[in-house]
RODO-2510 file (C-alpha; in nm, 4 decimals, decimal comma):
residues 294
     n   res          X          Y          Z
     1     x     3,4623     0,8356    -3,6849
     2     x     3,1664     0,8020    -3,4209
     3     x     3,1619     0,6612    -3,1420
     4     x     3,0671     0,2798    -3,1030
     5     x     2,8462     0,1249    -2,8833
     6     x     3,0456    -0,1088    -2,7052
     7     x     3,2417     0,2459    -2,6042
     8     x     2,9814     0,3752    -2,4664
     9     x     2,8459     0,0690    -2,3034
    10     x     3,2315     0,0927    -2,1386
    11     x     3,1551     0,4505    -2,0121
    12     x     2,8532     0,3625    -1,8424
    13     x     3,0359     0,0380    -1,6787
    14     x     3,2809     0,2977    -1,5360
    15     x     3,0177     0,5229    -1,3957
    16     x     2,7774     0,2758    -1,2500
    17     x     3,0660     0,0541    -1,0636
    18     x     3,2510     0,4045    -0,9514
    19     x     3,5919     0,3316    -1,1079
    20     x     3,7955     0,1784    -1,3911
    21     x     3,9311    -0,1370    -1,2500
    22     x     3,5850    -0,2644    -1,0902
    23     x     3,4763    -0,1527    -1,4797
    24     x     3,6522    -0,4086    -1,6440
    25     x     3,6197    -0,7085    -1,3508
    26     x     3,2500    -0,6506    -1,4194
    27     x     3,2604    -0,6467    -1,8066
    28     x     3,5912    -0,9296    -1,7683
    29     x     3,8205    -0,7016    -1,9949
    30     x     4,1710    -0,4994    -1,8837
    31     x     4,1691    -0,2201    -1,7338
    32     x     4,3696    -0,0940    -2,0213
    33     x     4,0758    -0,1320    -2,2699
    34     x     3,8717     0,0721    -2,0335
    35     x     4,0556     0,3477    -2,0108
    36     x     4,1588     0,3603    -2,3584
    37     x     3,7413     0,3619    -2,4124
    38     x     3,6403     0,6592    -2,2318
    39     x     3,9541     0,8905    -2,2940
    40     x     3,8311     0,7699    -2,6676
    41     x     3,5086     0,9176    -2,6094
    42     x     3,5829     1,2161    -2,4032
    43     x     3,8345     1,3145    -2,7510
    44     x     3,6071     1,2669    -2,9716
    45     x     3,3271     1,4777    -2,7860
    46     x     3,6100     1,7782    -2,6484
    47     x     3,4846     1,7306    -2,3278
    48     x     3,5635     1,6238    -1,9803
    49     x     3,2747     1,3029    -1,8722
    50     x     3,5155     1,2012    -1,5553
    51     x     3,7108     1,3420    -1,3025
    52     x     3,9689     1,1014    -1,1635
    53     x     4,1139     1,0847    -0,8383
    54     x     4,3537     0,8459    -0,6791
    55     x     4,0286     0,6852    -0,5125
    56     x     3,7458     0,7245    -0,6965
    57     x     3,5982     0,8693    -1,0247
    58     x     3,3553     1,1297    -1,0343
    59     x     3,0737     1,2239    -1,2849
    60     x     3,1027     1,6138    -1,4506
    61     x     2,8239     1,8123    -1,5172
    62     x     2,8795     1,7276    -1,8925
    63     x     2,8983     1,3756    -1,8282
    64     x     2,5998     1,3155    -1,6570
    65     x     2,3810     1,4907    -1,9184
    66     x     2,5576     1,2651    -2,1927
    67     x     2,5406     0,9484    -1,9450
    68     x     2,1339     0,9940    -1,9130
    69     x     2,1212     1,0108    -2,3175
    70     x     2,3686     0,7503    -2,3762
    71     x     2,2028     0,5062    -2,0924
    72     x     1,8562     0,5947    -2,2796
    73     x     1,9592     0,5577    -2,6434
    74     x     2,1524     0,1684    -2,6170
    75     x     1,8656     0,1061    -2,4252
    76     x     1,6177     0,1912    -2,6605
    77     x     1,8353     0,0085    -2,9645
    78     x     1,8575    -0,3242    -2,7443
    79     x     1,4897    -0,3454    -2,7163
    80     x     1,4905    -0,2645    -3,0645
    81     x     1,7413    -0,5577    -3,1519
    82     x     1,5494    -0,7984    -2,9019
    83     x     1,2097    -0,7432    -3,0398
    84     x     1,2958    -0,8391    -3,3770
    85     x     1,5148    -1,1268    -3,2673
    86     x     1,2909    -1,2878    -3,0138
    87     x     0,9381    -1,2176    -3,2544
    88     x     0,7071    -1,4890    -3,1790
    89     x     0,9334    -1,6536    -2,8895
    90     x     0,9508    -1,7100    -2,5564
    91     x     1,1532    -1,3913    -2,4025
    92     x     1,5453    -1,5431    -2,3211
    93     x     1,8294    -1,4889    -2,0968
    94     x     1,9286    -1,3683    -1,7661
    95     x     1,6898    -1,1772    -1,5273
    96     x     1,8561    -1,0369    -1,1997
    97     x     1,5743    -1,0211    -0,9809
    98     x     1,5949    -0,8664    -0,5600
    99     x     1,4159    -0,9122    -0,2883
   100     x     1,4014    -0,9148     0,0965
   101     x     1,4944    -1,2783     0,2375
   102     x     1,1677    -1,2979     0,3540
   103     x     0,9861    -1,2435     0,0339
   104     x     1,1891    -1,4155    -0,1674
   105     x     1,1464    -1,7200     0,0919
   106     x     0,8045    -1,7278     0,1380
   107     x     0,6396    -1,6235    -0,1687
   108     x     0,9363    -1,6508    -0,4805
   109     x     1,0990    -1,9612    -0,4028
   110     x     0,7824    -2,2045    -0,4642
   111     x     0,6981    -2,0099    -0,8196
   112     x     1,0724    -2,0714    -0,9587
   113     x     1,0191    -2,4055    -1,0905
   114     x     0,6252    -2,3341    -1,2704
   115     x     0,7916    -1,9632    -1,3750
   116     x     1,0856    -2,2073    -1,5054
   117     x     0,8437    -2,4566    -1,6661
   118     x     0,6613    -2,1659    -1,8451
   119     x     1,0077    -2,0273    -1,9163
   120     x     1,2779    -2,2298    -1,9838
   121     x     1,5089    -1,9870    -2,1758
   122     x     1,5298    -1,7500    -1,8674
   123     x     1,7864    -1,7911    -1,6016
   124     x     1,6512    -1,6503    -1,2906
   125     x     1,9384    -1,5039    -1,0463
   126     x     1,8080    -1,3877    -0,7094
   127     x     1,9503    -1,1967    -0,4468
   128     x     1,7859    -1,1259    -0,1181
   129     x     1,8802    -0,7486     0,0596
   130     x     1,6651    -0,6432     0,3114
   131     x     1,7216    -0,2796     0,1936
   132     x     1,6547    -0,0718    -0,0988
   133     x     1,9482    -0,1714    -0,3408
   134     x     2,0610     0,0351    -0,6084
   135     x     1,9199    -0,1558    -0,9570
   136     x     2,2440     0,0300    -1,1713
   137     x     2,5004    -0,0297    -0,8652
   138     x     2,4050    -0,4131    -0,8146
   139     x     2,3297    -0,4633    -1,1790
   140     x     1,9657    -0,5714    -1,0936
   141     x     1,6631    -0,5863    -1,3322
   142     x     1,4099    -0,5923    -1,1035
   143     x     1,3424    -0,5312    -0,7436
   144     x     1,0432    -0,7027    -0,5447
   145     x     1,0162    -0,3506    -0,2871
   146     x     0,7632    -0,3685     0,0275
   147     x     0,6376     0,0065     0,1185
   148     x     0,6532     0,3389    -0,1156
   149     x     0,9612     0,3286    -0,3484
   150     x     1,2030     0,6542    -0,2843
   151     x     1,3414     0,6374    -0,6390
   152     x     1,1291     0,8640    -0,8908
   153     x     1,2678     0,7420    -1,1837
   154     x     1,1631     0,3996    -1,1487
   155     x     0,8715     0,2336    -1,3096
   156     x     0,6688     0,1121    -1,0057
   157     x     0,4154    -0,1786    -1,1043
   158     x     0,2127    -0,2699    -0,7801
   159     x     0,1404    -0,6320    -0,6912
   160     x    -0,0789    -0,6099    -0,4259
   161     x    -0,0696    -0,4873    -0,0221
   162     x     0,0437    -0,7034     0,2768
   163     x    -0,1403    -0,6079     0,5867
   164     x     0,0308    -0,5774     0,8715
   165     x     0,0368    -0,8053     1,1948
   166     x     0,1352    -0,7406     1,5583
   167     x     0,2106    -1,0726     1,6726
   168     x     0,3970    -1,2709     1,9708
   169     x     0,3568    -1,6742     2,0035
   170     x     0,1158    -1,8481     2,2632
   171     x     0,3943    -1,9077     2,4654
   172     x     0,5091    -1,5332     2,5178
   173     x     0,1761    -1,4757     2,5507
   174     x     0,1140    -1,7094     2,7945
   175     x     0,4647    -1,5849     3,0466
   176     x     0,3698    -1,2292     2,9779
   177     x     0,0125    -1,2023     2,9131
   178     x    -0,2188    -1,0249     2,6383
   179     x    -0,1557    -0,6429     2,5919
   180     x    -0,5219    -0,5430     2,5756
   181     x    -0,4592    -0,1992     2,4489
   182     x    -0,1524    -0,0004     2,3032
   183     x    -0,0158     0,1440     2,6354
   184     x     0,0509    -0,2111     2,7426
   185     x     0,3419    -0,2898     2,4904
   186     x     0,5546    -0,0433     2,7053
   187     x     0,5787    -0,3197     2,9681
   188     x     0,6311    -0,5988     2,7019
   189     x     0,9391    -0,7350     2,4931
   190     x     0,9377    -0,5368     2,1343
   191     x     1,1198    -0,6726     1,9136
   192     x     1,2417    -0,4615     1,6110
   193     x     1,4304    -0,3427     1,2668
   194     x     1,7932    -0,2074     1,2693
   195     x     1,8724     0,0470     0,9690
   196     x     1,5351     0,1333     0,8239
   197     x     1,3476     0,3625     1,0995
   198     x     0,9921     0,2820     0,8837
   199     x     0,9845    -0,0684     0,9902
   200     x     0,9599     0,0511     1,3103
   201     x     0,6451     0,2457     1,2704
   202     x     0,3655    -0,0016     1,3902
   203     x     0,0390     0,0496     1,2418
   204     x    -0,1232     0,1613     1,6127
   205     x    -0,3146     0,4525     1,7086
   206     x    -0,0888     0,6877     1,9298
   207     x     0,2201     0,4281     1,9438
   208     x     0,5566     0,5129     1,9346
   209     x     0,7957     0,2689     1,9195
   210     x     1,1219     0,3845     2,2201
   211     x     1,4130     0,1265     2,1847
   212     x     1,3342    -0,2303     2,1163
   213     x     1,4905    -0,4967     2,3045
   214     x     1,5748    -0,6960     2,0062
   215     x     1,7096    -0,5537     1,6853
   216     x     1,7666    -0,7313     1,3377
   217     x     1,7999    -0,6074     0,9631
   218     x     1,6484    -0,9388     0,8737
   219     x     1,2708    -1,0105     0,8563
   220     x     1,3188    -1,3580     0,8678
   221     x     1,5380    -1,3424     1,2175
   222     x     1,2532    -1,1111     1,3418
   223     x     1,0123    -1,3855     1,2892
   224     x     1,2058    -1,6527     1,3786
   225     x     1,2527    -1,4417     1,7150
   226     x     0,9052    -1,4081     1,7447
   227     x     0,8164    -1,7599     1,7245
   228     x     1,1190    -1,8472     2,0091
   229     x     0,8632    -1,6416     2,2644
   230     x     1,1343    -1,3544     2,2677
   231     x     0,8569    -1,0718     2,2220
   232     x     0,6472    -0,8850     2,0105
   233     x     0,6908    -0,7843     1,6637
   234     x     0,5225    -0,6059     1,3557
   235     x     0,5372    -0,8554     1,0572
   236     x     0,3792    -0,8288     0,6903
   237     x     0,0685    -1,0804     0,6388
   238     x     0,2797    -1,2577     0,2957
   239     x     0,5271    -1,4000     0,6018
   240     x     0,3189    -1,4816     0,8938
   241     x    -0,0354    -1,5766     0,7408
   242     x     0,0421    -1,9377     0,8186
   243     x     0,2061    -1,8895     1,1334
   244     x    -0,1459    -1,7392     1,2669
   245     x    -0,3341    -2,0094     1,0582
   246     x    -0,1689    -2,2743     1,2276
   247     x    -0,1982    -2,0813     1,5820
   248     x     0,2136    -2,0515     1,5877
   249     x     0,1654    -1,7063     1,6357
   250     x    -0,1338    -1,5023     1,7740
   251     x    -0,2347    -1,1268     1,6030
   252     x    -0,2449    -0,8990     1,8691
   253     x    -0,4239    -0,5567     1,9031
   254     x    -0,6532    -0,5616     1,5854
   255     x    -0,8984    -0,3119     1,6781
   256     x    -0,6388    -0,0558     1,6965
   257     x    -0,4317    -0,1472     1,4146
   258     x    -0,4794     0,1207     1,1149
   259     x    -0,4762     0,0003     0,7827
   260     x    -0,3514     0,0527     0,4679
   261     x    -0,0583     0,2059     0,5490
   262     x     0,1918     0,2848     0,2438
   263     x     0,4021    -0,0187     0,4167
   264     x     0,1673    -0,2722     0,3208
   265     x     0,2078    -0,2025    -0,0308
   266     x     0,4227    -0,4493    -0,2684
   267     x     0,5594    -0,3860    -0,5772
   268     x     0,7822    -0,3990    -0,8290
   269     x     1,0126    -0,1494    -0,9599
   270     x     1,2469    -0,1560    -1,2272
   271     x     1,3983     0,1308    -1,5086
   272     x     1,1352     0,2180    -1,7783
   273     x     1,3374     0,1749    -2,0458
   274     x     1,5042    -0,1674    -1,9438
   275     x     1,6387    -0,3709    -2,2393
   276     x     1,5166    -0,6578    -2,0459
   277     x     1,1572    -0,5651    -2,0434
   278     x     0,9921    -0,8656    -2,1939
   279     x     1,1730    -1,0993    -1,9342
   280     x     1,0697    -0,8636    -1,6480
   281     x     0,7143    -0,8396    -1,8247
   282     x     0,6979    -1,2012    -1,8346
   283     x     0,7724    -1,2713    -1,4742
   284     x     0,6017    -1,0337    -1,3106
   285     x     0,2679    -1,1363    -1,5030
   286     x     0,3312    -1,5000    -1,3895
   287     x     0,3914    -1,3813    -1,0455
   288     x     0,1527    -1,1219    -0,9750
   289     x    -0,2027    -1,3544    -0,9380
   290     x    -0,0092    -1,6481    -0,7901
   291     x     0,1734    -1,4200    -0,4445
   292     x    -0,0114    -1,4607    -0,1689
   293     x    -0,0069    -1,1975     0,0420
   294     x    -0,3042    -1,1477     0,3212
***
């Protein structure tokens, strides 16, 4: 007898949540079932997919060659299933979409309702990380990413760039003065990124950032900091453009900022043979021309 799907949709459960038991809380079924599922597979192949420990389960050589081809083939026949069910209708469903808090603040939460109005049938559920998250781990269609991607095997569609700002608010500006070139920020307050060393690579001729004197994994905070006259920071254009438009902040150093940097690019990434991809086709077309993000 082969194997059925919903087997082998239990195998991959096991090895993209790391264990049996967080398996079956994501799929709601007993443990029992789970285990019963792979060992049913593993027999009926006469090999070993997973080594298990008393704290984790780990992939075997054999496994992850039949994973990739499993994980590729249900893929391909749930498109295949979808297309023919949803002919000639609106794409349906649930799309698990990520994003940084700030992105998703100021640039995603004002197109829910039209992207809802255009399409009713798909529930939206967003979660905001300021890192890159794992799509399989967090069970995530697709991910809004700011800079270059470092996952290869996902499809990358950009959406535009961001430039970059250095910016402080009139009132820092006005306790501490106006750095008129680069070597002055070493006797200002820099405020900066915890975790991801990139963000705090400023987009200056001959500037290296030392320690900063404020630290936050949230670009929001950082801005929020920035407009409190605690110091200077280096924000994307998609989060601040109104800030400077409405003189709440002040750009700082523009004749030697470089540009187009590979952190000014936006896009969005997702696995290129997602069963989902007429609901992540669908949204990021709607997106795309409406972001603004200079």
């Amino acid at each position: 007898m082969l194997t059925r799907s919903d087997e082998l949709e239990i195998l991959l459960a096991v090895v993209d949540s790391g264990g049996f038991s967080a398996a079956a809380e994501s799929m709601g079924i007993q443990v029992a079932r789970v285990s019963r599922a792979v060992n049913k597979v593993e027999s009926q192949l006469g090999a070993t997919l997973l080594n298990r420990t008393t704290r984790r389960v780990e992939v075997t050589e054999e496994g992850r060659q039949f994973v990739e081809a499993v994980r590729m083939g249900l893929s391909q026949l749930q498109k295949a299933e979808e297309d023919i069910i949803t002919k000639d209708q609106l794409p349906k469903g649930r799309l698990r979409v990520d994003a940084a808090s700030p992105f998703v603040l100021h640039q995603l939460v004002k197109l829910v309702q039209p992207f809802k109005k255009a399409y009713p049938d798909i529930q939206l559920d967003i979660t905001s990380n300021e890192g890159f998250v794992d799509l399989l781990e967090k069970r995530t269609d697709i991910a809004i990413r700011i800079g270059q991607s470092p996952d290869s095997t996902l499809h990358a569609r950009p959406l535009g760039s961001s430039p970059l700002h250095i910016v402080a608010s009139p009132s820092y500006i006005s306790k501490r003065g106006v750095p008129k070139v680069v070597s002055d920020l070493k006797s200002h307050s820099l405020i900066g990124f915890s975790g991801a060393k990139a963000l705090n690579q400023w987009p200056l001729k001959g500037f290296e950032m030392g320690e900063p004197e404020i630290i936050s994994s949230s670009g929001e905070t950082v801005r929020q900091l920035v407009l409190a006259g605690n110091g200077i920071a280096c924000l994307s254009g998609f989060m601040v453009k109104n800030d400077l438009k409405n003189g709440q902040l002040v750009s700082l150093l523009e004749k030697d900022k470089v540009t187009n940097t590979s952190r000014e690019q936006v896009s969005a990434v997702y696995y290129k043979s997602s069963s989902v991809s007429k609901r992540i086709s669908a949204f990021i077309d709607f997106i795309q021309p409406r972001l603004i993000l200079k």
